[in-house]
C-alpha angles and dihedrals in degrees: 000000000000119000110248135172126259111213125288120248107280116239097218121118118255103259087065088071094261094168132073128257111248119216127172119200102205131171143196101218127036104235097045094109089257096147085033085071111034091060097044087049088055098052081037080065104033088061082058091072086256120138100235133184132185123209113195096221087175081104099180108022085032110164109165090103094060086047095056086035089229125145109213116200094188107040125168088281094079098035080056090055093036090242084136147356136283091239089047086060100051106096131183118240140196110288095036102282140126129255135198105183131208120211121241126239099022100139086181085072095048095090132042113270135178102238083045086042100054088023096059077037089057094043098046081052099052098048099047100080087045095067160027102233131013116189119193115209103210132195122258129273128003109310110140085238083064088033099051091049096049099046075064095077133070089223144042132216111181108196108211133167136220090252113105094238092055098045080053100052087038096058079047091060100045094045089056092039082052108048101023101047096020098244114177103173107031111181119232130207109176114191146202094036121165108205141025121282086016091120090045082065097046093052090043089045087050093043098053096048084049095056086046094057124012102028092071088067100044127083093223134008136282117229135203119216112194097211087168154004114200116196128219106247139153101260088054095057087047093052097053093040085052090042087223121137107268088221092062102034098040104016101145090051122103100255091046086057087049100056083046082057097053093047095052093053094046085061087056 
């Protein structure tokens, strides 16, 4: 892919919103569409008019790259071990965002470490000022690798599925999210629902085991808020084994109209 260039820092003060809004999709489970949708929420928004970059914060098992079907030659990895720049390493992706990929297999990136820890905190810092939205696609479940990287965004969007196992890591990953970092409105997208108000049930199921149980230790309650329901449909399972953008490939299917949605009430 052709070298472009991601937009330059932006001169306004800082109470004209000069930084970028920071969101991290996580997960509980791995196979629950978390990168599907981070990347079509970010052409979602994208299509909004909004500067958007994704950074691929699943260090060591990163895939971004396979789901934008984009071969990077310069990832985080090097911009880790100075081996190039920050602006090297900002490539330009299907659906007219920004990527910063991570490279797959490196064991060295599957625990915190000081030099991860204060080199993803440079870099957050770096690209801020640069854009509107940075999304950080996380790994999946509470390693302080996933941890670390999440307690970096202002918000939180868990991605769960209808299937039991998911729902359970799921409610792992919002009881640590809650009484470790403090979280008291954690998003929700649950995909790969089948029918309509599914992922209204998902969300109300988590809730109230949420209130049983975390709630009591927590000085005030966490709450749930349901910003989308994908469905499984045909087009979605195309344009992954195409490894095209949904948003572009699809974009007149349901699922398509959903992620549209999510974006749009993330701009609220």
């Amino acid at each position: 892919m052709n070298k472009m260039t991601a937009p330059a820092t932006k001169t306004e003060s800082v109470d004209r919103r000069s930084l970028a809004r920071t969101l991290a999709v996580t997960s509980g489970k791995g196979g629950v569409g978390k990168t599907f949708v981070t990347a079509n929420l970010a052409a979602a928004l994208a299509a909004r008019g909004e500067r958007v970059l994704v950074l691929d914060a699943d260090l060591g098992l990163a895939n971004l790259d396979v789901v934008l079907n984009i071969h990077p030659k310069i990832t985080l990895h090097d911009v880790f071990t100075d081996k190039a720049t920050l602006e090297d390493a900002i490539l330009p992706a299907p659906g007219g965002f920004f990527v910063l990929l991570a490279g797959s297999g490196l064991v060295e990136y599957s625990r915190l470490t000081p030099e991860v820890r204060d080199k993803l905190l440079q870099i957050i810092d770096q690209v801020k000022p640069r854009f509107d939205w940075v999304l950080l696609d996380t790994g999946a479940g509470i390693s302080d690798v996933v941890l670390f990287a999440i307690s970096l965004a202002e918000q939180v969007l868990v991605v769960v599925t209808p299937e039991p196992t998911s729902m359970t890591d799921a409610y792992a990953t919002i009881k640590v999210l809650a009484t470790q970092q403090e979280r008291r409105t954690i998003g929700m997208v649950v995909n790969q629902i089948h029918g309509l108000g599914e992922g209204k049930t998902v969300r109300n199921q988590l809730q109230q085991v949420v209130q049983r149980f975390v709630d009591i230790s927590l000085p005030k309650p966490l709450k749930l808020e349901l910003l989308g329901e994908v469905r499984s449909d045909n087009s979605v399972r195309e344009s992954v084994r195409r490894r095209l953008l949904l948003m572009e490939a699809y974009p007149g299917s349901e699922a398509a109209q959903a992620i549209r949605l999510l974006a749009a009430k993330l701009c609220e």
